[in-house]
N, C-alpha and C positions, 0 to 999 in steps of 0.2 A: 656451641659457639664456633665460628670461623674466622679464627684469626691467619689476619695479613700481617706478617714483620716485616719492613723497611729497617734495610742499613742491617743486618744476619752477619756482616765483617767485624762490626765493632765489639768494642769488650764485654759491653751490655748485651749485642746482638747474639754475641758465644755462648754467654751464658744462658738467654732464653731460648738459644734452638735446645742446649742440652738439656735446660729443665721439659723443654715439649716435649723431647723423644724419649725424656724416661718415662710419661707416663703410666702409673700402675695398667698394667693389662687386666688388672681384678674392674678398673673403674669403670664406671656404665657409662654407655653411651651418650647419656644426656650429658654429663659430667663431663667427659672427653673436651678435648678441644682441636678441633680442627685448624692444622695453618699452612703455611706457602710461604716461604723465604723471598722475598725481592732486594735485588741489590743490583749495583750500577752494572755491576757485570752480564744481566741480561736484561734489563732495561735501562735508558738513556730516562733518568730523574729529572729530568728539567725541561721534557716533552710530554706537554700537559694529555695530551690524546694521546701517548705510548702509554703513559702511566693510566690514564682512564681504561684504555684497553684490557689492562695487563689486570686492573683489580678488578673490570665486570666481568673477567673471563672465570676467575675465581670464587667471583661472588659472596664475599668476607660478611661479616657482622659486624668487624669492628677492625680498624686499620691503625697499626702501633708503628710508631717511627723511631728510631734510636739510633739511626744513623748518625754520626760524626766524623768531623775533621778537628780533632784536639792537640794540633803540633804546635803549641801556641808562640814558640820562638822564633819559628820556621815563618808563620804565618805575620811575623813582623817585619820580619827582613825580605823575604824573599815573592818579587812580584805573582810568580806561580802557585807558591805557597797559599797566599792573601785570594787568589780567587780561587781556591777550592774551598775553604776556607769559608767564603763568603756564598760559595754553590751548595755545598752538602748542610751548615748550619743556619742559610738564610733562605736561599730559594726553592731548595729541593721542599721543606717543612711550607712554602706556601703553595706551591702547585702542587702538592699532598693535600691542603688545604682545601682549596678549587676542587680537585675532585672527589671528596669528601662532601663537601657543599652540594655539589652537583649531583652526587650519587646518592644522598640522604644516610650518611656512615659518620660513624663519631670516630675520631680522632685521638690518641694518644702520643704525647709527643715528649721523649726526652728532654729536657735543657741543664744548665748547669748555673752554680752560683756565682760564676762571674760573670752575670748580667748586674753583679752590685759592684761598688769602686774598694770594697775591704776596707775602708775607715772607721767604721761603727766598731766599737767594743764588745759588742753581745754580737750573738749568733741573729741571723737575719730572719724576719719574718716574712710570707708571703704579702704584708701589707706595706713593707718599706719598700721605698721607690729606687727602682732599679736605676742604674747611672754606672754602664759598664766602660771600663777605662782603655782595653786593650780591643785588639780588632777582632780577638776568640769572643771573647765578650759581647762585643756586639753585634757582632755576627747569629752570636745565640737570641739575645735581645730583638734582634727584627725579624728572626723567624718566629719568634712568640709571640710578635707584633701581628704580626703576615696570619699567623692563625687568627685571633681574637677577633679583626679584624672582618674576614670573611664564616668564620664556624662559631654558631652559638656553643654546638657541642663539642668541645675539647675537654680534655684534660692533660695538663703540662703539668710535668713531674722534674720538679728541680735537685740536681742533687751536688754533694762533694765531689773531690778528686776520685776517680774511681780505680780499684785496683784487680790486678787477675792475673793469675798464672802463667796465660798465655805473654804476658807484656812486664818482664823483669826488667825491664834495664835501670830502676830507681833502683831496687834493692839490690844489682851485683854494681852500680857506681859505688855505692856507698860502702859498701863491704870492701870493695878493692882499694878507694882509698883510704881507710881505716888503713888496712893494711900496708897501704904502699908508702904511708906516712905515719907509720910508728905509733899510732893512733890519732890523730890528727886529721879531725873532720870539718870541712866546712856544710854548713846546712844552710836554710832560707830562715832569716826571721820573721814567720809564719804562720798562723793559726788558721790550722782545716779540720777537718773529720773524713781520714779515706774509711770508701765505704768498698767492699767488695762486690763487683762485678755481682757474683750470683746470690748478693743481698737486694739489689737493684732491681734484677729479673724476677724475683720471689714479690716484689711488691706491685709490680707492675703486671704480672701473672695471677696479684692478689683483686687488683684492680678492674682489670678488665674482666673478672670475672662477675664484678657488684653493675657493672656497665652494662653486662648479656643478661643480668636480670632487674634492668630497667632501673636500675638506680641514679636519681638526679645529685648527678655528684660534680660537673664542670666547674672546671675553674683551675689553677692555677694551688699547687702543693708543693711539700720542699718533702725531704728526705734525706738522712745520714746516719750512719753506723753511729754506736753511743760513744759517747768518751770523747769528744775531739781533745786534740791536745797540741802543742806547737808541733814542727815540723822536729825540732833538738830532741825533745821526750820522744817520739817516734821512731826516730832514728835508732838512739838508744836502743829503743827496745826491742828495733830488728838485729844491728847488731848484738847484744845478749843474747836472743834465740841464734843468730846463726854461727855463734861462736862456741853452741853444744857439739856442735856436727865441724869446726874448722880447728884445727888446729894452733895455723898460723895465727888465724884471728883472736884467739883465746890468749895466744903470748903476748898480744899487744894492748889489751884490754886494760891491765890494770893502768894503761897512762893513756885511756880514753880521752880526749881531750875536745873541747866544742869551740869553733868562732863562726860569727854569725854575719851574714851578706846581710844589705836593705832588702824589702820586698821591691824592688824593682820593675817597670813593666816587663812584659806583660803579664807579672805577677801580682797578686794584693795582698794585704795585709792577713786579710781575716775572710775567709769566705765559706765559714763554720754557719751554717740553715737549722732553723727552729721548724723542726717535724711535728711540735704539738697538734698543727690541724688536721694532718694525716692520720693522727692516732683516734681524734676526736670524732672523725669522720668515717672511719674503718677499723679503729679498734686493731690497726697495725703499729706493732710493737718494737721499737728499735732493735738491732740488737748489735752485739758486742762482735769487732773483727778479729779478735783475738786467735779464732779456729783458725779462720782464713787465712791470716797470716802464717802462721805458723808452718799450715799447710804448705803455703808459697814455698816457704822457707827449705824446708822438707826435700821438696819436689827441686828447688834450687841444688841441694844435694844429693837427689839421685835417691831420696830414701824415702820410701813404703811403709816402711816401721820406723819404733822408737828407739834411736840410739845418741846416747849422749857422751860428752867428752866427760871424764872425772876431774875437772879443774873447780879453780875458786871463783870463776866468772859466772859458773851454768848457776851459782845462788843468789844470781844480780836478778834483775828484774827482767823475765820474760813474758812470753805469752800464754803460758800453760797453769798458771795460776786462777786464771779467770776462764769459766764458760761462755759458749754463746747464751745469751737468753733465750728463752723461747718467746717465738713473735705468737699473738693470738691476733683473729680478726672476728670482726664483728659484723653480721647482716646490717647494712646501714639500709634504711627505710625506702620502700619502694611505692610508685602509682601502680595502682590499680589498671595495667594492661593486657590487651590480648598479645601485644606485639613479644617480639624476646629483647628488643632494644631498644634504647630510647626513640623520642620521633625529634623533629630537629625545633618541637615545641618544649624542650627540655629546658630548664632552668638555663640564663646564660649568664650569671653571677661570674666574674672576674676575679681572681685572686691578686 
């Protein structure tokens, strides 16, 4: 396989260059996978013959996009903000498109769950009807549009809030003001499932793998870490983990205390995604962010190893209680070709 990554900056993108370069060197060539990192910085995304150029030069099997603009606050107030926003999550994913189309290459495209308005009470299926409320939202909403539109062969991969090492500043806000306010937290009233970055890449490296051996799989999937839970139990339970490793924050612990904001734009209520069809389809298995976290956490303190404080908070509810799962995947069923990829007479079922 020769894979093309679009958008190598984002948190998704971090994560799949590091899972490509570990590659086992035991693994055989067939098995290998070939790629090329593209990002704005050496091509202009929204010059459809730059960007044609740029992927027959390299001549991919299959072109993954994961590019984003997710400042969603930023992107409401701020007129500079709103067109990047509306460049990297709407335009860049349709002139990826066009020359996809053009070039007879299947498509993989990040998106995220705020193409829905977060009013429904259960977790969203690929079959409910998007109705995104904020401009992140819609922004993602009409690049999935922009695809569908011109590529029979896509596959869009919706997921939660995404999270990764590289990008703390949720968990040292919250940590600081626990602390700064005697334990007195304010949170979103909320309900997501963050999934971690290099859960994301692991499925999407799962994917395009059933893709290079002709698998008719397009259409439109959700994906999230197991467990969602409101945004309050989360919190929590980073604070407990990082109150092993603080001290400050362990003395404030027991007068823990929670008040809760609305979901507000350009926030939603609920934007917790039902992965059933993923699983169904691939026989990929959720799993639990518990490690990752934790890890974060860790790495937020400077630590390598396990070292914990001896107070009465480190027996509240943390992360280390629970394992990851182990994901399994399954060969999902293939036609009969010579080719290594699909042709663009490939299924073109909608999710």
């Amino acid at each position: 396989m020769k894979l093309l990554v679009v958008g190598s900056e984002s948190l998704t993108g971090q994560a799949l260059k590091e899972l490509l370069a570990e590659q086992c060197p035991q693994t055989s060539l067939e098995a290998k996978i070939a790629f090329r990192l593209l990002d704005s910085h050496s091509v202009n995304l929204l010059q459809k013959m730059e960007v044609a150029k740029a992927v027959s030069q390299f001549a991919p099997t299959l072109v993954m996009n994961v590019a984003s603009y997710s400042n969603l606050e930023l992107s409401e107030r701020e007129v500079d903000a709103a067109r990047l926003c509306d460049e990297q999550n709407s335009l860049v994913p349709a002139v990826l498109a066009e020359v996809c189309a053009h070039l007879n290459l299947p498509l993989v495209q990040h998106s995220s769950s705020f193409v829905f308005d977060g009013l429904k009470l259960h977790p969203y299926s690929e079959e409910d009807a998007a109705n995104p409320v904020c401009r992140y939202g819609r922004s993602k909403w009409y690049g999935e549009r922009a695809i569908r539109n011109v590529l029979p062969t896509h596959f869009i991969l919706r997921t939660d809030w995404v999270f990764s090492p590289s990008h703390t500043a949720f968990f040292k806000r919250h940590i600081d003001n626990c602390k700064q306010h005697a334990g007195k937290v304010e949170v979103l009233n909320h309900r997501f499932s963050p999934t971690p970055a290099t859960d994301v890449a692991r499925v999407l490296l799962a994917v395009a793998r059933q893709i290079d051996c002709a698998a008719e799989v397009w259409g439109t999937y959700h994906y999230v870490a197991q467990q969602p839970l409101s945004q309050e139990a989360f919190v929590e339970q980073v604070l407990h983990e990082a109150a092993r490793y603080d001290q400050e924050l362990a003395a404030v612990m027991p007068r823990l205390q929670f008040s809760k904001r609305p979901a507000q734009l350009p926030y939603i209520a609920n934007s917790v995604l039902n992965s059933q069809k993923l699983f169904d389809t691939f026989g990929i298995k959720a799993r639990t962010r518990n490690a990752s976290v934790s890890a974060l956490i860790k790495q937020l303190y400077g630590l390598s190893f396990d070292r914990q404080l001896p107070t009465s908070s480190t027996s509240r509810t943390g992360f280390d209680d629970a394992g990851d799962g182990v994901a399994t995947e399954r060969k999902v069923s293939t036609k009969q070709s010579s080719r290594r990829r699909p042709s663009k007479k490939a299924s073109t079922k909608k999710g």
